[in-house]
Every structure is written in structure tokens, then in C-alpha cells.
Residue, then its C-alpha position, 0 to 999 in steps of 0.5 A: x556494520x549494523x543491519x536494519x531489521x525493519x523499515x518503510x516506503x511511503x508515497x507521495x500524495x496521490x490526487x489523481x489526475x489534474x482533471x480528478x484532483x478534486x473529486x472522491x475517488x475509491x480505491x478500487x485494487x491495491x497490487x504490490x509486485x515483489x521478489x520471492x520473500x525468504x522469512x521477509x514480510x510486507x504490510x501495505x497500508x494506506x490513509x486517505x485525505x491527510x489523515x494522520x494514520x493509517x489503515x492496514x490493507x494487506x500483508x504478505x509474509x509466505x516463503x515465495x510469495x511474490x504479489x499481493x492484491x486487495x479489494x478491502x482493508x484488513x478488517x473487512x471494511x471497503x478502502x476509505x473514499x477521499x480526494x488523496x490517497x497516500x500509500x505505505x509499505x512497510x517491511x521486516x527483514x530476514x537475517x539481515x536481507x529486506x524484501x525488494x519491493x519492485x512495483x505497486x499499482x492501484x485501480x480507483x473509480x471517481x465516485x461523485x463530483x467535488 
């Protein structure tokens, strides 16, 4: 049986709520909540407004970590503004156990009127 030693999960477009579909928004705080990591690593990403890539937010990878949190992109740079908002994570196994991934939360602020 053939093991997987990388993959990802991706979102589904996020507009906010019916009120908010149509205003910018900026990412406020990425959290990804996960079980111990053992070798395992996670990288979470995010592109905003049907952009065909994305940017690379945070990336866990200690023996036993458990969450990470950003307030920035992995460069430094502040998380993108956009009307949506898709995220990605991705992951790398270790001897053939991936990392479970238990929850991902996201803080936003509205920041003009479309």
C-alpha cells in the first residue's frame, strides 16, 4: 500500500458574511490548532481575491507543537486586502503518519465600504 508523504487542504472561498460579501476586509490573525507534530510539518498559506497563488503565512514544523498564530505573511509583509479570502494548508508526513489538523480560525476587520 503506498503511503502519501505530502498533501493539502484548501478552503472554500471566504466572503464574509452576506452583509460583508462586498467589502474589503484584512485579515486580522490566522490560528491553526493541531495535535502534537512528530517529524510533521504544516505550512498555511492564503491568496486573496481569485488570485492564482498563494502567499505563504506561517509554517510549523517543532516535535510538539501544537498551534501556530500570525498577524503577517512569512515575508514580513501584512496579509493582503480583498473582498475573498481563500486559505491552504499544507503538509508533509513523517514515516508515513501526516499531522492532524483539528481547527483554523481567522480574525478580519472590514476596511472600507465596496
Amino acid at each position: 500500500t503506498a503511503q502519501f508523504s505530502a498533501g493539502y487542504i484548501e478552503s472554500l472561498q471566504f466572503h464574509g458574511s452576506s452583509a460583508e460579501e462586498g467589502f474589503q476586509k484584512r485579515l486580522k490573525q490566522l490560528r491553526i490548532l493541531f495535535k502534537p507534530l512528530a517529524g510533521q510539518s504544516i505550512v498555511a498559506k492564503i491568496r486573496n481575491d481569485y488570485n492564482s497563488s498563494f502567499a505563504t503565512i506561517v509554517t510549523a514544523n517543532t516535535s510538539g507543537s501544537v498551534f501556530v498564530r500570525a498577524r503577517q505573511l512569512a515575508d514580513g509583509n501584512p496579509f493582503p486586502v480583498g473582498r475573498m479570502y481563500q486559505l491552504r494548508v499544507e503538509f508533509t508526513s513523517s514515516s508515513g503518519v501526516a499531522p492532524t489538523l483539528i481547527s483554523a480560525d481567522v480574525e478580519y476587520e472590514i476596511i472600507e465600504e465596496s
